[in-house]
C-alpha positions, 0 to 999 in steps of 0.5 A: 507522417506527422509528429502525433501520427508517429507516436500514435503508431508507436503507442499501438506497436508498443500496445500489441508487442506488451500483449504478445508478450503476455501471452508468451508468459505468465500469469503470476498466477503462481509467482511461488517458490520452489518446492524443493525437497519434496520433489526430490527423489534420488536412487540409493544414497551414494554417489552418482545419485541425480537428484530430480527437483522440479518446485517451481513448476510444481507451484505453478501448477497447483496455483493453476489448478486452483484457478481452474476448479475456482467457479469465479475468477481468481488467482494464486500463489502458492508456497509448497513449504515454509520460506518459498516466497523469495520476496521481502514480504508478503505484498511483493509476493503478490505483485506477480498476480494478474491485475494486482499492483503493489504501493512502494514505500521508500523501496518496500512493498506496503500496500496492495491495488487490485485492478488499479482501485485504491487499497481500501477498496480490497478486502483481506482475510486470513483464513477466511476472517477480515483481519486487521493491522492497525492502520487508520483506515480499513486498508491492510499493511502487508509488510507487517506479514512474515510471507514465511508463515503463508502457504497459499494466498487467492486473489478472487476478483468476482465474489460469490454469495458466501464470501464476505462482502467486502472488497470491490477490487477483489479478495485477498484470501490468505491460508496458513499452513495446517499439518495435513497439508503434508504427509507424516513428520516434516522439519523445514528450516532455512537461514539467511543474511542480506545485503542492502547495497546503499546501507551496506548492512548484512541482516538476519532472517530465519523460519522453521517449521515442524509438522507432525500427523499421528493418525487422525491428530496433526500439530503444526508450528511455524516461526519467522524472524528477520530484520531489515535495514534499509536506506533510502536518499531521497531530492525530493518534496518539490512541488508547485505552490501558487503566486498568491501565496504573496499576491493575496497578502496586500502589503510590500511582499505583493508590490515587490512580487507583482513587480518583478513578475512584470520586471522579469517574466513580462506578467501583467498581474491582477491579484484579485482574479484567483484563476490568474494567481493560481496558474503562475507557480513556483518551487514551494520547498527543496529537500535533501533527505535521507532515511534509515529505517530498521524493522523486526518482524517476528511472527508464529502461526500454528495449527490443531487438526483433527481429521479422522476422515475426509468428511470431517475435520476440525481444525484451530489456528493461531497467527500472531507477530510483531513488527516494529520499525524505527525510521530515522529521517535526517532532512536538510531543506529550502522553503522558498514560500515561507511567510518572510519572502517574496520574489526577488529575481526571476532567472528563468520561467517556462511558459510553453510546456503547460501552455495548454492549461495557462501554467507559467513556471517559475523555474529558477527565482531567488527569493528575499528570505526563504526559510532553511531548516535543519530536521531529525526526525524520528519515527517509531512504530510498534505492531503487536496482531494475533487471530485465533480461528477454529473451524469445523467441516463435517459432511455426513452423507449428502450434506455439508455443515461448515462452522468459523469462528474466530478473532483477528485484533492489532494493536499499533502505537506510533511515537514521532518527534521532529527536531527543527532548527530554521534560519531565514535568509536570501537564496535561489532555488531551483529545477536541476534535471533530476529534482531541485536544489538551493543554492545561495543568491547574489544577495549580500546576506545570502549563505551556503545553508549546508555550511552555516550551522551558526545561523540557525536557531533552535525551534522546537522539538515536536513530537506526537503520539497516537495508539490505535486498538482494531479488535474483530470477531466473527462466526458463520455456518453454512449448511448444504445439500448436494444432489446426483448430476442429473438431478432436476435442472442440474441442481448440485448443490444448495446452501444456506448460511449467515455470518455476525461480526462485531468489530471495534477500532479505537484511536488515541492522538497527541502531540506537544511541542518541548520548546527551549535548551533544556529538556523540559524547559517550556519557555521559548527561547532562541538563542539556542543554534544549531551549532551548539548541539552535537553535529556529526556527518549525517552519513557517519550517523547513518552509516553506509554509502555517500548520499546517492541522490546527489554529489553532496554531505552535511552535519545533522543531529542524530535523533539519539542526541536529540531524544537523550538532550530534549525529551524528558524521561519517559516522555510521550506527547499527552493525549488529545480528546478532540482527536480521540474517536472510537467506532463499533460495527456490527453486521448480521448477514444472511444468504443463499446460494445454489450450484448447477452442473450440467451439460449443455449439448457435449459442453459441461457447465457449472452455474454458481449463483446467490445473494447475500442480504446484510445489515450493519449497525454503527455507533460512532463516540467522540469528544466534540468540540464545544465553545466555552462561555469566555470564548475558548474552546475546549470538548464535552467532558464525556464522549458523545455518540451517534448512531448509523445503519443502513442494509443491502441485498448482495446478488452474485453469480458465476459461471463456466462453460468448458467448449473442449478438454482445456478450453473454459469460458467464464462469466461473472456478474455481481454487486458487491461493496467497501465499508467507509473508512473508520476514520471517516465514521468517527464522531468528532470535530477538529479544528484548523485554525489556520485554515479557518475550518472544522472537520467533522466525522459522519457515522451516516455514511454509507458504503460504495457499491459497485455493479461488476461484470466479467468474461473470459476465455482459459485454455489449459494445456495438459504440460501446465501451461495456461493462455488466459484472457478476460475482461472486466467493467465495473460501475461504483457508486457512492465514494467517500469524498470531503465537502463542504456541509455548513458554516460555524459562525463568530468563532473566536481565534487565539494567538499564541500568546492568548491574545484574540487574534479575531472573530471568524466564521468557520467552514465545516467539511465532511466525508459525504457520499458523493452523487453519481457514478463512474466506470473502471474497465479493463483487460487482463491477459495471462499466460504460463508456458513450459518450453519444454511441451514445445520441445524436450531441447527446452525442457525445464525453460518457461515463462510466466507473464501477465499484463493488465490494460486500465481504463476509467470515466472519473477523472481527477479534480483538479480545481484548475480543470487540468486533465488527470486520470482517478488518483492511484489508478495506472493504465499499465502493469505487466510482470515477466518471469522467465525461469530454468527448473530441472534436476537440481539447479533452479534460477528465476529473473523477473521484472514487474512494472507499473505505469505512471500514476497520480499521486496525489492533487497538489492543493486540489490544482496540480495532479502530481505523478509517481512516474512509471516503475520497473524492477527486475529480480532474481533468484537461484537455488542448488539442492546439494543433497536432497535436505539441503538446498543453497539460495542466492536472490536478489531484490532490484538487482539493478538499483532502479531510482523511484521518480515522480513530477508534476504535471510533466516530466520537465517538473521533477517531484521525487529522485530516490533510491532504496537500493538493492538487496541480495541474500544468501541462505539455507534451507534444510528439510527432513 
């Protein structure tokens, strides 16, 4: 058997055993919590009493049912009480839906990847309102989302017409909790501290929830808090940078490249063939970085429900919090590619592991003057959110009538400095097995740049503010009429409805350079070294362990001594009109939708099916760039506004067959869409100068659209267990990407100083819909297995897993034509929970994974990967009476690093680690 035969068959092995495995699991169609006491009962309180606990299984068993009665397909999860999801927020709870991937920032669960699309692909609503966080874009940042407050969270992955459009990878639907959701007066109130294990702080968090029902009338308040402290050491930031870095410059630093690339590595270079130049690369920039970030959450969430009967209920909800985070980044790195360098010896080249695409690496060089720098780095974010909704569902005889109404609004400000000291000098920088390193060279003037804070210089002190403001309302009413099973071609119901929103986002940008020894000073002055300010062991200034990517410490400048010595009092960069842009959205929506159900010979069938026809106005307002009589540039002294609309008619259905008692087949097919970024709407114009570039925003853009279908097979065993398979195929059209729209001529470049650096033509780049379309396909498998229905030995064992296969048409682009899958798109994700629930004693152990993914394309060339990720965690709870239950868990028990490269794993980009956290709690219910 040849080498590719043998990999090919361990490749189809290791394929079939995932598969297997899936259906030896679960479906995180229910990665919830344990009930607790609500499925306690005991005899008469005394002893000998046997307390009977079964939440977990409970929780699974209501997110099955609610797969099972959904008409498309979705998923769940669901929390039978406050504080039940074990994760660190609400994102890493979702992780255990099929198909579902979550964005890891520095070891926290941030963003969420529904079927492998980006996350602005996936739409978001809390109580049934697109809800906002403040980020630039249309994306939802989880982690600011106290998951205690949450009661049930759905995936839909195949809409119908009265939801919202919105979300070609699916619907995250988030449900708070409402006072009729239990029965009579409830408490409930837990405790906890956690441990990280690299900054060895023990944090707090606590939530309570109270919930009263006095006849019809029901009142529920709930609060979360917690903090976290977090540590993340990180050898990163390696990535390839080309030769022409040098070669293009036409002076003595491309002689000297040109010939020690012949000298040392036998290149016959030719500086004008730009294929050439771009396929020998090397090490642009080595870091040692540590990161300490601390985060608050605190969040509130209530309800007003009135419910006199089940066919009318009027309900208002309240959810509102703050998160606050400040990251401490202290950052000790080479830059190998400053403008001072060039190559001065190649000690090793690797010229056969990207043979295939013509890629020489440069793997190990010195260099003649690579810029070192000293950075501290501080950045603080405050998010404020809050949603208000009131909803009304009456169903008097034969009909239904269903109001919302309701606003969701975030506010975010970010305040970021970067404290900078550089010293230029020789040095070598190169791979090591796990990242990169700098290191001196044998040059005379060369010097250990960890230990030589003499030698560098103070720079500047940069800092930049942004605030943005996201305010949304909406209201819709859907009006039904059901009819008998039996009526006329099995007609069951019918319903009309239309929905308006009105959403703003609005953004502020800024940033200013303090330049010189005292706060306030504007001069630039260099004489000022590093070792004349305050320097302390960067592990003394960020407490905990040693530095755990590598054996080695240095002295830094903490951000406190840096914003108390360089920023003036209540200093906050000031404004930028080029950068401030504003964006109104405004969408009228229409639709009709009818329901069968019928018998087709002894099977049932249910038959969903509709369109949605909406309409969407835009206004876009910027400051725009405009060229001055004397040359400068400068903006319009008012905003300026432009105008854009486009609509579409939305169909959808749904449908399910059930063969037998358990066994449903399910088909979906439907158009749906994703709204282009705000950020990409925005009226306005921004200059890189150094690029030789404007960047224009487009409110003509119009949204990508997808045709999607999916077919599936559910058996549900009557024990709660689930075997589940389907497939799904989209086609999207229209994404936003950046190109090249037209060119400004004779634009006139300033230096520093205020001399003319010269008169250049400059390009103009625009988001665009791009032309053509591609296919993303799939296969989820889920399965949820009790033990015990196999035999009562086994009871309160399972499993619960799920696996999801991707496959794609696009590719990434890479100007150099090197093959690589959609950026963000992992051909894998398999999550496993294998569980013990019976009597008082409850214990989980899961483990999620996701495959290895792009990135991001370095300079358009060089697609560099986030390397394959798996977690395990853990967690186990004791009802000690039945009001008190213990909880111990623990998130990345086993402390796995995160790791990327670029191209091949030979060429690592990233070696962090986060940690782990193990918690210890109480929860109480009365």
């Amino acid at each position: 058997m040849t080498r590719n035969s043998s990999v090919t068959a361990r490749k189809s092995i290791l394929l079939a055993s995932a598969a297997a495995a899936a259906f030896l699991a679960i479906p995180a169609a229910a990665q919830t919590a344990e009930e607790g006491a609500d499925q306690t009962t005991s005899d008469d309180a005394g002893e000998g009493d046997v307390i009977v606990v079964s939440g977990y299984r409970e929780s699974l068993e209501r997110a099955i049912d609610i797969k099972r009665d959904t008409i498309g397909f979705s998923d769940s999860i669901v929390a039978t009480d406050i504080a039940d999801f074990p994760e660190q927020n609400l994102s890493e709870a979702l992780q255990r839906v099929p198909g579902v991937t979550i964005e890891r920032d520095k070891g926290l669960g941030t963003r969420v990847n529904v079927r492998g699309l980006p996350t602005e692909f996936t739409h978001v609503q809390i109580n049934d309102l697109a809800t906002a966080s403040g980020s630039g874009g249309r994306d939802v940042e989880f982690d600011i989302f106290a998951s205690e407050l949450v009661q049930t969270v759905t995936v839909y992955k195949s809409p119908t017409a009265a939801q919202e459009e919105g979300g070609i990878a699916g619907i995250v639907d988030i449900r708070t909790a409402r006072p009729f959701d239990f029965s009579g007066s409830r408490i409930v109130g837990s405790v906890e501290g956690a441990y990280n294990s690299i900054s060895e702080e023990i944090d707090p968090q606590a939530s309570l929830l109270v919930s009263q029902t006095w006849g019809p009338f029901g009142v529920l308040l709930s609060a979360a808090y917690g903090k976290r402290t977090n540590r993340t050491d990180s050898n990163s930031g390696i990535n390839f940078r080309p030769i022409s870095r040098w070669t293009d410059r036409g002076n003595a630093q491309t002689d000297q490249a040109i010939a020690v690339l012949e000298r040392d590595a036998g290149i016959i270079l030719d500086p004008a063939d730009d294929d050439q130049t771009s396929r020998i690369v090397f090490l642009d920039k080595v870091g040692d970085r540590i990161y300490l970030n601390d985060q608050e959450r605190l969040g509130f969430s209530g309800s007003l429900q009135y419910k006199p009967s089940d066919e009318l209920s009027v309900t208002f909800d309240a959810f509102l919090g703050s998160y606050d985070s400040t990251e401490d980044e202290y950052d000790a790195a080479a830059y190998s590619a400053s403008s001072r360098s060039t190559l001065d010896v190649i000690h090793d080249y690797d010229d056969t592991t990207l043979a295939d695409y013509g890629i020489v690496v440069l793997r190990d060089v010195s260099y003649t003057a690579t810029q070192h720098e000293f950075l501290s780095k501080e950045r603080v974010n405050e998010t404020n959110y809050r949603q208000f909704g009131g909803e009304l569902n009456w169903a008097p005889g034969n009909w239904t009538i269903d109001m919302l109404g309701g606003y969701s609004g975030a506010d975010k400000s970010s305040d970021y400095a970067n404290l900078k000291h550089v010293a230029y000098a020789p040095s070598r920088t190169r791979y090591t097995e796990t990242g990169g390193e700098t290191i001196p060279s044998d040059d005379p003037a060369s010097f250990d740049m960890y230990n030589s804070p003499s030698s560098y210089l103070f720079e500047a002190y940069e800092t930049t503010y942004e605030e943005i403001s996201d305010d949304k309302y909406a209201a819709q009413i859907d009006i039904g009429r059901s009819f008998d099973r039996g009526s006329l071609l099995g007609l069951s119901s019918v319903h009309i409805g239309a929905r308006y929103t009105d959403k703003t986002k609005e953004r502020n940008y800024g940033e200013e350079k303090i330049q010189g020894p005292t706060p306030g000073d504007s001069s630039y002055v260099n004489e000022r070294t590093l070792a004349d300010s305050d320097l302390m062991d960067v592990i003394d200034i960020v407490g905990g362990k040693d530095y755990q990517a590598r054996d080695l410490t240095w002295q830094q400048i903490s951000n406190d001594y840096a914003r108390d010595f360089f920023r003036p009092d209540g200093f906050l960069s000031p404004f930028d009109d080029g950068q401030f842009y504003r964006v109104k959205e405004k969408t009228w929506a229409a639709y009709g939708m009818v329901n069968f159900d019928f018998d087709l010979g002894s099977m049932p069938v249910l038959l969903n099916a509709g369109a949605r026809y909406i309409k969407t106005d835009i206004r876009s307002s910027g400051f725009f760039q405009i060229q001055n009589s004397d040359g400068t540039t400068g903006y319009t002294d008012e905003p300026v506004s432009s105008d854009g609309d486009y609509d579409k008619l939305l169909p959808a259905i749904n449908a399910t067959i059930e063969v037998t008692d358990g066994l449903i087949l399910r088909g979906a097919a439907s158009q749906t869409l994703i709204r282009p970024a705000l950020t990409d709407l925005a009226y306005k114009r921004t200059a890189s100068f150094n690029d030789f570039r404007f960047t224009d925003g487009n409110p003509g853009l119009k949204p990508t659209y997808a045709d999607q279908w999916e077919a599936g097979a559910e058996y549900y065993f009557g024990s709660g267990g689930l075997l589940a398979a389907s497939y799904f195929w989209k086609n999207i059209e229209g994404v936003v990407q950046n190109e090249l729209t037209g060119v400004v001529r004779d634009v006139t470049k300033y230096n520093a100083n205020g001399t003319i650096d010269g008169v250049y033509d400059f390009d103009v780049y625009q988001p665009v819909n791009a032309e053509g379309s591609y296919d993303v396909s799939g296969v989820e498998l889920v399965a949820v297995l009790p033990f015990g229905m196999f035999s009562r030995t086994f009871e309160g064992f399972g499993v619960n897993a799920n696996v999801t296969f991707l496959d794609s048409s696009l590719t990434g682009e890479s100007d150099i034509d090197v093959p690589t899958s959609p950026v963000g798109l992992a051909d894998s994700v398999y999550n496993i929970t294998g569980f013990y629930d019976q009597g008082p004693f409850q214990v989980r152990v899961s483990y999620n994974r996701k495959g290895a993914y792009v990135e991001r394309i370095e300079r358009n060339m060089y697609p560099v990967y986030r390397d394959a990720y798996g977690q395990f965690d853990f967690s186990a709870s004791y009802q000690m009476t039945p009001s008190l239950r213990v909880e111990l868990q623990a998130i990345n028990f086993t402390d796995e690093p995160t790791t990327g490269y670029t191209i091949d794993p030979s060429f690592p980009t990233t070696y962090e680690f986060s940690g782990s956290r193990i918690s210890l709690g109480v929860r109480a219910q009365f």
